[in-house]
The first five atom37 places (N, CA, C, CB, O) and aatype in JSON, in Angstrom:
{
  "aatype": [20, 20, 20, 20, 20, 20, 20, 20, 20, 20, 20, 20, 20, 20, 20, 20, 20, 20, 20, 20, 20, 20, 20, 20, 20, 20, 20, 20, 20, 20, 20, 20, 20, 20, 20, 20, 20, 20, 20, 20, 20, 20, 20, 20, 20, 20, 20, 20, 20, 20, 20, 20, 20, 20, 20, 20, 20, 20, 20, 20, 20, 20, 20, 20, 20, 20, 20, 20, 20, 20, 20, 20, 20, 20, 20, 20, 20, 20, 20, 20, 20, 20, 20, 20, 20, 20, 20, 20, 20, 20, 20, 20, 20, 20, 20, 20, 20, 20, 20, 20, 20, 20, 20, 20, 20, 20, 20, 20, 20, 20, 20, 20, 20, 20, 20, 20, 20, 20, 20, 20, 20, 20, 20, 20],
  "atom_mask": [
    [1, 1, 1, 1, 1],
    [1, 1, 1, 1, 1],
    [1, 1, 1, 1, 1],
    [1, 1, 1, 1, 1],
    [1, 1, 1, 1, 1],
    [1, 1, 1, 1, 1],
    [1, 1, 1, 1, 1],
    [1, 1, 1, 1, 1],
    [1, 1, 1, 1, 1],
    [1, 1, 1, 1, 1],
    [1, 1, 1, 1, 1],
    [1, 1, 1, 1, 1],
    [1, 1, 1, 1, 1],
    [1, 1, 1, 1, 1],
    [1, 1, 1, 1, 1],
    [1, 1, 1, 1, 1],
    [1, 1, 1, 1, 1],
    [1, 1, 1, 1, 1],
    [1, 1, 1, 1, 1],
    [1, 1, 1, 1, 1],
    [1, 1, 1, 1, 1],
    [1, 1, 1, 1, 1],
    [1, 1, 1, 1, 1],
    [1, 1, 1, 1, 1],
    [1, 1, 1, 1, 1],
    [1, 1, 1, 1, 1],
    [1, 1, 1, 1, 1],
    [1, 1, 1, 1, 1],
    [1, 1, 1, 1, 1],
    [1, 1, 1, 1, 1],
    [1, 1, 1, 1, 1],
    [1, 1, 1, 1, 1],
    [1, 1, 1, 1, 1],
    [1, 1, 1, 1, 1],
    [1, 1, 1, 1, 1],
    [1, 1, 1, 1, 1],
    [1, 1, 1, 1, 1],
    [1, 1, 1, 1, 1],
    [1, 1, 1, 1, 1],
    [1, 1, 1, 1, 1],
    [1, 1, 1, 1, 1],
    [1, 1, 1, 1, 1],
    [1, 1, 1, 1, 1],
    [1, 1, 1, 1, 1],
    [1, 1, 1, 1, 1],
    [1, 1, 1, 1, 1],
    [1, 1, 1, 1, 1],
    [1, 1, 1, 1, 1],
    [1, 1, 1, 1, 1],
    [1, 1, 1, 1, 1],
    [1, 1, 1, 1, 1],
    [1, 1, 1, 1, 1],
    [1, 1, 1, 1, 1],
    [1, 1, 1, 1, 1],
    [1, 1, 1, 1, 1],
    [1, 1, 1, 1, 1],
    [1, 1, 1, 1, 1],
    [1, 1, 1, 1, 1],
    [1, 1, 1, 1, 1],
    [1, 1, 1, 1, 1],
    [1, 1, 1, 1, 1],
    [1, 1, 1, 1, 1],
    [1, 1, 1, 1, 1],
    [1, 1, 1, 1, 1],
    [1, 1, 1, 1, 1],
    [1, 1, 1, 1, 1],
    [1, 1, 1, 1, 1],
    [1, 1, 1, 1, 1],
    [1, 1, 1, 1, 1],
    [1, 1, 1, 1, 1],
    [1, 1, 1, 1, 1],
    [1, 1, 1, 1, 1],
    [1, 1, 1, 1, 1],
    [1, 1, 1, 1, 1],
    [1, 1, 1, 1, 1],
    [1, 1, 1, 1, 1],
    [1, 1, 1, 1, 1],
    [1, 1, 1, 1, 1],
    [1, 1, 1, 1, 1],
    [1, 1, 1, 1, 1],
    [1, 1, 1, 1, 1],
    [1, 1, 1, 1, 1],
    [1, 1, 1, 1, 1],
    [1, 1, 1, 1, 1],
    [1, 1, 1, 1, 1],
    [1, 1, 1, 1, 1],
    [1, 1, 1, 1, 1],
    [1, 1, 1, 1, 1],
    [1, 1, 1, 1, 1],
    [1, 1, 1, 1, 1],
    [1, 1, 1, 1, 1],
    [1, 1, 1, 1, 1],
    [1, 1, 1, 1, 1],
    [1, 1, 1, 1, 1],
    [1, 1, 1, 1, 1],
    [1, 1, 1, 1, 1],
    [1, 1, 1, 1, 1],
    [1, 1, 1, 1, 1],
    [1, 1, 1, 1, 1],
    [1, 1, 1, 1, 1],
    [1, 1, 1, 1, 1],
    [1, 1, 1, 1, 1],
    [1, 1, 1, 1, 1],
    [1, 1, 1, 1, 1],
    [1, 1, 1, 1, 1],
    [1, 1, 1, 1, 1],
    [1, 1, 1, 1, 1],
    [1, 1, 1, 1, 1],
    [1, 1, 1, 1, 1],
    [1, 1, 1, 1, 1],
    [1, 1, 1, 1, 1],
    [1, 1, 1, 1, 1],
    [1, 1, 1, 1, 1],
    [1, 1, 1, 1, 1],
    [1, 1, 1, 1, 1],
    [1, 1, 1, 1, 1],
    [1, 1, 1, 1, 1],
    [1, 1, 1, 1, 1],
    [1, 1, 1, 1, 1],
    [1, 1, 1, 1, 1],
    [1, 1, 1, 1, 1],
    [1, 1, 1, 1, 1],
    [1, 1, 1, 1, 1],
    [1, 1, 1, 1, 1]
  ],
  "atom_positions": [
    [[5.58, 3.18, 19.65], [4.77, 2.88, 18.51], [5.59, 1.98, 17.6], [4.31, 4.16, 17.78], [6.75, 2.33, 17.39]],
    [[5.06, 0.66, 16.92], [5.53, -0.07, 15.44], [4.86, -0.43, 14.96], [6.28, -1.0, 15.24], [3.69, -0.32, 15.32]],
    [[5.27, -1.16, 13.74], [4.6, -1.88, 12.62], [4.54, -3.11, 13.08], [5.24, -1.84, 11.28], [5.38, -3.12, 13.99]],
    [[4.17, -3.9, 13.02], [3.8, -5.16, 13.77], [2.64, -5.84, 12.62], [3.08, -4.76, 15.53], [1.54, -5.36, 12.33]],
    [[3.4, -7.31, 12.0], [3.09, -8.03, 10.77], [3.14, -9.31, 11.38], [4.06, -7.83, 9.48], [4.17, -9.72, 11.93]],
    [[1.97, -10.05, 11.31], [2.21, -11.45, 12.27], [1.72, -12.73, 10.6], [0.54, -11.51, 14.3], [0.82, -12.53, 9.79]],
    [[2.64, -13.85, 10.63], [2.29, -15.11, 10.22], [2.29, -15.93, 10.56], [2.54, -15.44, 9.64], [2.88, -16.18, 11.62]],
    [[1.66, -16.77, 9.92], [1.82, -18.18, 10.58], [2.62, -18.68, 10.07], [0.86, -19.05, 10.62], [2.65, -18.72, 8.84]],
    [[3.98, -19.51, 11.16], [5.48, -20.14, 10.49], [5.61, -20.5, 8.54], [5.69, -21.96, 11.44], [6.46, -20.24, 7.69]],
    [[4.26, -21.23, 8.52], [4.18, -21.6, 7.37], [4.36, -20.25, 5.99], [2.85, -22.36, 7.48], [4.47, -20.37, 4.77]],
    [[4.33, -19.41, 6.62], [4.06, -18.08, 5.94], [5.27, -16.98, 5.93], [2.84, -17.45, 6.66], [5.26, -15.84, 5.46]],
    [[6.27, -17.68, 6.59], [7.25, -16.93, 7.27], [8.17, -16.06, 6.0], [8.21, -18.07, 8.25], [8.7, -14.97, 6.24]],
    [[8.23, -16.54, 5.03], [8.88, -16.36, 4.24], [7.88, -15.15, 3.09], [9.36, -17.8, 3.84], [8.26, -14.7, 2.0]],
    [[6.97, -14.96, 3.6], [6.56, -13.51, 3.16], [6.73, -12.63, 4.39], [4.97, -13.41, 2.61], [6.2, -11.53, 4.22]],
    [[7.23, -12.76, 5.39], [7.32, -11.5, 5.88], [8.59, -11.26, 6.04], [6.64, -11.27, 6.98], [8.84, -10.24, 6.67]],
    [[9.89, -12.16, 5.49], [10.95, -12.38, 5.02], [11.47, -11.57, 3.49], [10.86, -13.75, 5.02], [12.49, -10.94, 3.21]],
    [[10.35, -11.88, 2.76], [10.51, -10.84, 1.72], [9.95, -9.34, 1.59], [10.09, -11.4, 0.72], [10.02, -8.68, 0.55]],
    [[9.34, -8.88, 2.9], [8.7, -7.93, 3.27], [9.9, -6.94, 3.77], [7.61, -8.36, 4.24], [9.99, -5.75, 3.44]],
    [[10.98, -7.76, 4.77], [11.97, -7.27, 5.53], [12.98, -6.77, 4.45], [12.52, -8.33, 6.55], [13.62, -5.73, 4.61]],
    [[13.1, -7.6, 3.29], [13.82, -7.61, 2.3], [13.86, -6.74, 1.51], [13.71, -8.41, 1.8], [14.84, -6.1, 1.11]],
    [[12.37, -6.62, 1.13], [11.8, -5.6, -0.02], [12.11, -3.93, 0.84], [9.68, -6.0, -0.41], [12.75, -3.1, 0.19]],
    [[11.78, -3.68, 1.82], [12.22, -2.66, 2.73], [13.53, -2.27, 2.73], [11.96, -2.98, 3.92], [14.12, -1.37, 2.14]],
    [[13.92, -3.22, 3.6], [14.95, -3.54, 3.92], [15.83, -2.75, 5.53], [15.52, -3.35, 2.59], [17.02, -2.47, 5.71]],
    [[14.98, -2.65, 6.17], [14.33, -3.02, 7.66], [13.66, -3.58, 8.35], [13.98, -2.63, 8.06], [13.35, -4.7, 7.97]],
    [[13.17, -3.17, 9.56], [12.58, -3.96, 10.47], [13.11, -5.43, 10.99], [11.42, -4.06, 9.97], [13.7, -6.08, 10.13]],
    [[12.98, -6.02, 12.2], [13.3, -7.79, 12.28], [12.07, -8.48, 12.45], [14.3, -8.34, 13.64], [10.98, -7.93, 12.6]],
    [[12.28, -9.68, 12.41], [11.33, -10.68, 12.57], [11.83, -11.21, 13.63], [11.09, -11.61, 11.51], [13.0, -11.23, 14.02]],
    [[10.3, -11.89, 14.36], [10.68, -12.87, 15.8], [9.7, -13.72, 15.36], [10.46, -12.25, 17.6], [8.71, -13.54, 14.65]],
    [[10.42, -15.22, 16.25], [9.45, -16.28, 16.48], [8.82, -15.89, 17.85], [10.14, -17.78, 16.47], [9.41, -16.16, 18.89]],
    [[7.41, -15.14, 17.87], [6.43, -15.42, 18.78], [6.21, -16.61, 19.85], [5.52, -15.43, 18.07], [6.35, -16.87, 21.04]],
    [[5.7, -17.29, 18.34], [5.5, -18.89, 18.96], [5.93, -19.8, 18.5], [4.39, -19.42, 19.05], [7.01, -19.4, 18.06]],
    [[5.81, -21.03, 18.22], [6.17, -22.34, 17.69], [5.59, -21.91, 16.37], [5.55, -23.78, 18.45], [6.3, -22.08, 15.37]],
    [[4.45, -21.4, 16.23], [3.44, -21.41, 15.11], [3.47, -20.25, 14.5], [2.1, -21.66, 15.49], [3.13, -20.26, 13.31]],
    [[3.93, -18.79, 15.21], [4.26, -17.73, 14.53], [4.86, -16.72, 14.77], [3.58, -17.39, 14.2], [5.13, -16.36, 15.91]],
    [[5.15, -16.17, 13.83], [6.08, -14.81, 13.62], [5.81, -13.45, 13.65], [6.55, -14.79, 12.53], [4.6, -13.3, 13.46]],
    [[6.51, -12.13, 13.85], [6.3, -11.29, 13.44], [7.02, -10.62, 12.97], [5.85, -10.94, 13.9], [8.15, -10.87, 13.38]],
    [[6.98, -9.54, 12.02], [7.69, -8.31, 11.19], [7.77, -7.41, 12.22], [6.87, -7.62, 9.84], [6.79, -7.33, 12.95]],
    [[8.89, -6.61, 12.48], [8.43, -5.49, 13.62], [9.3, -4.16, 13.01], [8.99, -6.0, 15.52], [10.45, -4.17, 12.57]],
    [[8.66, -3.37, 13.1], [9.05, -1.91, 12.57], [9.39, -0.7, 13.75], [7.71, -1.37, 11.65], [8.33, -0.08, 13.83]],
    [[10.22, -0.18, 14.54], [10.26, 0.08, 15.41], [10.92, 1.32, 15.58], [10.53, -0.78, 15.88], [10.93, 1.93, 16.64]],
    [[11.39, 1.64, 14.7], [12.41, 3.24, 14.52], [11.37, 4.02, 13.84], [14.09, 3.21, 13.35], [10.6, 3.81, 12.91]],
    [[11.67, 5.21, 14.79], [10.51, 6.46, 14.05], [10.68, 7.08, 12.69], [10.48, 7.84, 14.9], [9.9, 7.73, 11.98]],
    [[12.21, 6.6, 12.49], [12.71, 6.83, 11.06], [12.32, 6.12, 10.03], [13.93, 6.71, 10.96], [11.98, 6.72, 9.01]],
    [[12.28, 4.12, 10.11], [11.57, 3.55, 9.58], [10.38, 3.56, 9.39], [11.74, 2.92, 9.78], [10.0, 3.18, 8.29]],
    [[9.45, 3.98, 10.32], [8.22, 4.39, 10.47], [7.5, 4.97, 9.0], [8.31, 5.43, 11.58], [6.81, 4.57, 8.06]],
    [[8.2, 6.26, 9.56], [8.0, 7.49, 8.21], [8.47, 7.08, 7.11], [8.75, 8.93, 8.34], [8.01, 7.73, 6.17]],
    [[9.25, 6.21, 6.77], [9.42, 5.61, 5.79], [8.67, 4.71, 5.02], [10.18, 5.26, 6.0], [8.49, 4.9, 3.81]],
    [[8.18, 3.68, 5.65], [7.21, 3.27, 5.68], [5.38, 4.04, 5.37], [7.59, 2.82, 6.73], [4.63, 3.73, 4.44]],
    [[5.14, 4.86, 6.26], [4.2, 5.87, 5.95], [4.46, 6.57, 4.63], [4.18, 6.84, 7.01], [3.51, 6.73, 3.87]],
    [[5.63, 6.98, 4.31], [5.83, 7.59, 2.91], [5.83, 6.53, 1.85], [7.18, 8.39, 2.83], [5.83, 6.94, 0.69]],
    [[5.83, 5.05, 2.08], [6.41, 4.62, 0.32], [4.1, 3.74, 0.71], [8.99, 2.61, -0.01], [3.49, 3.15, -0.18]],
    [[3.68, 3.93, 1.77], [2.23, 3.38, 1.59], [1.36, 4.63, 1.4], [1.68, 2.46, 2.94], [0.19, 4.47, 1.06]],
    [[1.75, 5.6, 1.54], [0.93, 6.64, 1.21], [0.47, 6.99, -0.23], [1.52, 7.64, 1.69], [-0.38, 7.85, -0.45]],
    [[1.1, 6.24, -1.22], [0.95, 5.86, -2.63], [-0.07, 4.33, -2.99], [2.59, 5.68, -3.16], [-0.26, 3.9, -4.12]],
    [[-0.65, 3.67, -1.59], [-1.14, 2.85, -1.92], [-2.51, 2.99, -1.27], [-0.38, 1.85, -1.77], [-2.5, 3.67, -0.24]],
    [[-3.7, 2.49, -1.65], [-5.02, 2.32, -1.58], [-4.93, 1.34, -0.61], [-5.78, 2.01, -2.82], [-4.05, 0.48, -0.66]],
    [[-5.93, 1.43, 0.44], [-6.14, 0.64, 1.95], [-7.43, -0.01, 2.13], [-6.04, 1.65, 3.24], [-8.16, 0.96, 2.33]],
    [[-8.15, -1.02, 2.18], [-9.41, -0.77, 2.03], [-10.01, -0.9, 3.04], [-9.95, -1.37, 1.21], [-9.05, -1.28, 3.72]],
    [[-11.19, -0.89, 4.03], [-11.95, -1.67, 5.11], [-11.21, -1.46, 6.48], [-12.03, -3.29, 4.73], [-10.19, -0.78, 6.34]],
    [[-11.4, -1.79, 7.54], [-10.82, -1.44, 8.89], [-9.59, -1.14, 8.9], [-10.92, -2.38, 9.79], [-9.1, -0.41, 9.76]],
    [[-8.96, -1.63, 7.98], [-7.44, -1.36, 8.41], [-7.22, -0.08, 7.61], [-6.24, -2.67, 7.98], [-6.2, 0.46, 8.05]],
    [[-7.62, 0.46, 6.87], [-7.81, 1.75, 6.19], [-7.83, 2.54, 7.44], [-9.16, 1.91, 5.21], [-6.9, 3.28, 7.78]],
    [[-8.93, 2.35, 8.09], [-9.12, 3.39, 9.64], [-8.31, 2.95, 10.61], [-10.65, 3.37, 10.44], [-8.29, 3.68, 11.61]],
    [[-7.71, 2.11, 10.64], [-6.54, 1.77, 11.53], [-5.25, 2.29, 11.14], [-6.37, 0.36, 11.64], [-4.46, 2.58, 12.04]],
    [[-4.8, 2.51, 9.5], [-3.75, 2.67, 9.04], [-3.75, 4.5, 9.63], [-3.69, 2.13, 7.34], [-3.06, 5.08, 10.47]],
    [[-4.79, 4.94, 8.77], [-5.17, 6.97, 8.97], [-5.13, 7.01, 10.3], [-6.99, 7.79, 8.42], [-4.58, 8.05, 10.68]],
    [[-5.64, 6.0, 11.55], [-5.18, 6.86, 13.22], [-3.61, 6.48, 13.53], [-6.3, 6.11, 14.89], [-2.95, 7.12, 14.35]],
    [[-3.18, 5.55, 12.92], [-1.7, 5.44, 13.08], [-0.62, 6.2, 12.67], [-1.4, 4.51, 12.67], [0.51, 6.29, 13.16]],
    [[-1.35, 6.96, 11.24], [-0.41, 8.09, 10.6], [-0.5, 9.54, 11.18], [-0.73, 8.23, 9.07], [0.28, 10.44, 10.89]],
    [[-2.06, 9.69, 12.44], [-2.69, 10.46, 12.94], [-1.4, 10.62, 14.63], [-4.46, 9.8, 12.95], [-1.03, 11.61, 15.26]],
    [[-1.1, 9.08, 14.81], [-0.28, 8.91, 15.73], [1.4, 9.41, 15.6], [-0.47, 7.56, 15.92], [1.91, 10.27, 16.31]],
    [[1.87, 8.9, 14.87], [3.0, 8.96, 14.52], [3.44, 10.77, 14.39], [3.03, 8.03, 13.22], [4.19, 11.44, 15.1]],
    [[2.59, 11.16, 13.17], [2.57, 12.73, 13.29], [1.97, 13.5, 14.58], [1.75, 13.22, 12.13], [1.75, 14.71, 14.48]],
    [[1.8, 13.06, 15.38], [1.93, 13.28, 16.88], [2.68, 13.19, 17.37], [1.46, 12.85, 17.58], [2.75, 14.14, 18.15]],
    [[3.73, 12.34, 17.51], [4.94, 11.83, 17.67], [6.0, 12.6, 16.74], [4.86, 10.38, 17.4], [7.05, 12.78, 17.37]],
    [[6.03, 12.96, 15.79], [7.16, 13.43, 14.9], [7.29, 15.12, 15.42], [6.71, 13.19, 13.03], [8.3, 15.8, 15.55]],
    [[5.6, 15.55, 15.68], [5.63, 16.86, 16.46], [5.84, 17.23, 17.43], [4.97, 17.34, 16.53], [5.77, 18.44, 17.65]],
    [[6.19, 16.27, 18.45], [6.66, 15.97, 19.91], [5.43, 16.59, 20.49], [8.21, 16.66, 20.47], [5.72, 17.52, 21.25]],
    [[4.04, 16.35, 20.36], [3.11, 17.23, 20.49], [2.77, 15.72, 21.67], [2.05, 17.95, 18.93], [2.14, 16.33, 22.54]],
    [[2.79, 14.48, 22.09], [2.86, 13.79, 23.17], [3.56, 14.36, 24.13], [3.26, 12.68, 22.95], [3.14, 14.06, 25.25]],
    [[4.53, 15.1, 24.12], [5.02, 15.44, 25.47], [4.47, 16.79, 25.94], [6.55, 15.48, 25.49], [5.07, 17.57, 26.67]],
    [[2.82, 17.01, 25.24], [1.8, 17.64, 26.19], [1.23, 17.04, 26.91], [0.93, 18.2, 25.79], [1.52, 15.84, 26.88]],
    [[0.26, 17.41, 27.84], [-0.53, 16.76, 28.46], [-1.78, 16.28, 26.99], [-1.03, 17.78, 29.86], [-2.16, 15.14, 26.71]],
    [[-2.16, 17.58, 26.32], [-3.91, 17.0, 25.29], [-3.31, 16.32, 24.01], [-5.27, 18.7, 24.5], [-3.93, 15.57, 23.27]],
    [[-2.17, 16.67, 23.9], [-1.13, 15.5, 22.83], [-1.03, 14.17, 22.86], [0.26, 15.64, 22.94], [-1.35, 13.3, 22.04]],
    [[-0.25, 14.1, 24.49], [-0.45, 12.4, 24.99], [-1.7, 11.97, 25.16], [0.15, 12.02, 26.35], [-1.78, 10.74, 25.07]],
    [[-3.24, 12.81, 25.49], [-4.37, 12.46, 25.72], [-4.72, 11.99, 24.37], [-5.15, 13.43, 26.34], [-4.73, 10.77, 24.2]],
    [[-4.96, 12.61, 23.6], [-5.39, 12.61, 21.82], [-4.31, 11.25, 21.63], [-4.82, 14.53, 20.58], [-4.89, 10.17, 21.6]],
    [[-3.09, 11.21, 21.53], [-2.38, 9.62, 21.41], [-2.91, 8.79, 21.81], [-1.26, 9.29, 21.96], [-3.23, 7.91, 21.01]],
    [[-3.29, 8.62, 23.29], [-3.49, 7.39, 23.88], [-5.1, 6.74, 23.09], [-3.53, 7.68, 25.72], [-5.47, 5.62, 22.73]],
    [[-5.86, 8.39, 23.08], [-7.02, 8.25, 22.33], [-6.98, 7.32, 20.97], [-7.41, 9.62, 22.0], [-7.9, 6.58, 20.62]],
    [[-5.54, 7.52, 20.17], [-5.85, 7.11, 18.93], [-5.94, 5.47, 19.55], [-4.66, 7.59, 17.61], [-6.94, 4.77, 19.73]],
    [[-4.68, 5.21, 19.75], [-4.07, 4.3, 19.94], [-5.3, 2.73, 20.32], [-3.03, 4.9, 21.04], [-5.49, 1.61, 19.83]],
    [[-5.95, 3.69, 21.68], [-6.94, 2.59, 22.37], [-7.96, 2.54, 21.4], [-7.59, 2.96, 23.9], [-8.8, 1.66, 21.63]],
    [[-8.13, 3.23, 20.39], [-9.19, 2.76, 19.27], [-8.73, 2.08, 18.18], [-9.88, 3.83, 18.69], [-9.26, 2.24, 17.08]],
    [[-7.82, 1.34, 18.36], [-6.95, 0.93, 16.71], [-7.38, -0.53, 16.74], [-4.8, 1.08, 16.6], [-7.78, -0.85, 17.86]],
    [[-7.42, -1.48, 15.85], [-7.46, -2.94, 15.33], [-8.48, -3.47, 16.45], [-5.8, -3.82, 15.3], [-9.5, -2.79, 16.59]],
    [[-8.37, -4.3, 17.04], [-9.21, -5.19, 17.56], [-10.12, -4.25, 18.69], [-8.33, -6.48, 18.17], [-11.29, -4.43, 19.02]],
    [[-9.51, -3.57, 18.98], [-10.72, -2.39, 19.97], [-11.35, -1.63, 19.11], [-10.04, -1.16, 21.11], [-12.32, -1.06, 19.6]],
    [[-11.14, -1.41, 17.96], [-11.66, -0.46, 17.05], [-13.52, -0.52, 17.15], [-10.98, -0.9, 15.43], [-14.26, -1.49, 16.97]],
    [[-13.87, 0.97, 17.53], [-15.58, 0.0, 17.77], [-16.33, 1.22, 16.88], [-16.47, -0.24, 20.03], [-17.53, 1.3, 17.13]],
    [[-15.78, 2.27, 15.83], [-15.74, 3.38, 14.86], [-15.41, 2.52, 13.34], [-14.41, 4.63, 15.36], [-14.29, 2.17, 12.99]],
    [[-16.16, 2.38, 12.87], [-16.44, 1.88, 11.37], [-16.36, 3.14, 10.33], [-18.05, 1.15, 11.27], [-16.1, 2.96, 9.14]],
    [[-16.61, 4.39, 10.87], [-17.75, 4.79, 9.38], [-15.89, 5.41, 8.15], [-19.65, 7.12, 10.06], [-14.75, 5.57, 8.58]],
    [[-16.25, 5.53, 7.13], [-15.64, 5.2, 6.1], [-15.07, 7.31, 6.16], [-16.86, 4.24, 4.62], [-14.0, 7.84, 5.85]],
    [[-16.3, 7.9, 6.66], [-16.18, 9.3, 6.43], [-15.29, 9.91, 7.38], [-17.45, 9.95, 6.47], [-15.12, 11.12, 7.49]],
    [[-14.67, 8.91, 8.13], [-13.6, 9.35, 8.92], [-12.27, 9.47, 8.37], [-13.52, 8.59, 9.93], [-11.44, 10.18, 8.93]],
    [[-12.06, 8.93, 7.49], [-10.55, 8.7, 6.42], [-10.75, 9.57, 5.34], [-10.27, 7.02, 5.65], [-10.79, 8.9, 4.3]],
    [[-10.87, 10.51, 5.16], [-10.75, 11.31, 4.14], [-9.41, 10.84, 3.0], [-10.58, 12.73, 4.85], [-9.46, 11.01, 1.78]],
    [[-8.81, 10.53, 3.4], [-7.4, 10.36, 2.36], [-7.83, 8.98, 1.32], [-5.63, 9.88, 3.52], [-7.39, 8.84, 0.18]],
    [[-8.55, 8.26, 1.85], [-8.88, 6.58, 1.24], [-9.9, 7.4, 0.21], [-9.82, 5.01, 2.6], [-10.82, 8.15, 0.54]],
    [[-9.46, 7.03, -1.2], [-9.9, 7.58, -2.48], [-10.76, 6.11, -3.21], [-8.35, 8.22, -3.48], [-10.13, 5.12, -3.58]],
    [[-12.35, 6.22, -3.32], [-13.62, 5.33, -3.56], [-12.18, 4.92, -4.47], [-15.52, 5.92, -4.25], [-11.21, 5.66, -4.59]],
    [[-12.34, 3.34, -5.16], [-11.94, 2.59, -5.93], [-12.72, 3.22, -7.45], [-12.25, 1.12, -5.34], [-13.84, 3.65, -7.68]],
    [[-11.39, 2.98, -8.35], [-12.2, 3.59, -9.62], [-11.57, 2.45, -10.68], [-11.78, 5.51, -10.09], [-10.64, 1.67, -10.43]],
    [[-12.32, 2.56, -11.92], [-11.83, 1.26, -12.72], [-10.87, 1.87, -14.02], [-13.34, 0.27, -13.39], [-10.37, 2.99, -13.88]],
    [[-10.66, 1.2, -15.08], [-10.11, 1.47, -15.8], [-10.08, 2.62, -16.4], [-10.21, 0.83, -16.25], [-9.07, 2.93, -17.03]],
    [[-11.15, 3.49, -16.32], [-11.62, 4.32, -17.36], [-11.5, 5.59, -16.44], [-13.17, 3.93, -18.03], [-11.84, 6.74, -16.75]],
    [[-10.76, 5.02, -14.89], [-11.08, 6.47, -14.03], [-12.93, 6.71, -13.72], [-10.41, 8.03, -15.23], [-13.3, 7.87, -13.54]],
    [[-13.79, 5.8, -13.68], [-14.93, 6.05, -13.31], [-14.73, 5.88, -11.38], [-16.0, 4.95, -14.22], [-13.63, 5.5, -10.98]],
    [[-15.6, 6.12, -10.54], [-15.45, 5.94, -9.69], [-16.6, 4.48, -9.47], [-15.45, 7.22, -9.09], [-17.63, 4.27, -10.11]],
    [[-15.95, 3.58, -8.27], [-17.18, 2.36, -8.13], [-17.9, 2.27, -7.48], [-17.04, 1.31, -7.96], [-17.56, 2.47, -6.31]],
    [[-19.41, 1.91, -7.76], [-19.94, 2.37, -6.27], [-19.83, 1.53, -5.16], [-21.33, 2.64, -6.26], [-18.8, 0.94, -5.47]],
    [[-20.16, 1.08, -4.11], [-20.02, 0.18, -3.0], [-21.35, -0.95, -3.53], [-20.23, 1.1, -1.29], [-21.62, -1.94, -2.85]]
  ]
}
């Protein structure tokens, strides 16, 4: 399992201050044209999971972020080196970002509606 942050060269230098601001993970040139951030220690991981767990996610990657934290704490429980552990993993996994074919919003319980100044909640 990692974090995996892709730009385009032109862009390189935010995921440069990403590595920075952390202060883990490496970057690779992919291609001629782009890069990636890569996060790869289960230690960084959780680290990571702990300093975004203070931040608001919005739209697919919200449900991509909650099966990845769904993953990882699978992983931290060594509960993959079951057989319905590694099944439930592979499960998350093959549903994440571009296979993702599960939209609904009531699956993320942790993603808190957007509220405005006053603490009202907003509607959609």
């Amino acid at each position: 399992m990692s974090i995996n942050i892709s730009q385009n060269n032109r862009s390189k230098e935010a995921l440069e201050a990403i590595q920075n601001y952390l202060g883990y993970g490496s970057i690779y040139n992919v291609r001629k044209d782009l890069s990636t951030y890569v996060i790869r220690s289960i230690k960084q991981i959780n680290n990571f999971i702990e300093l975004f767990s203070k931040t608001q996610i919005l739209g697919a990657k919200a449900l991509d972020y909650t099966d990845f934290c769904k993953g990882v704490n699978i992983l931290n429980q060594k509960a993959h080196l079951t057989g319905e552990g590694f099944a439930e993993y592979k499960s998350l996994i093959a549903g994440m970002n571009s296979t993702r074919t599960v939209f609904s919003k009531d699956i993320n319980p942790t993603i808190k509606p957007l509220q405005d100044k006053n603490n009202t909640t907003k509607e959609d």
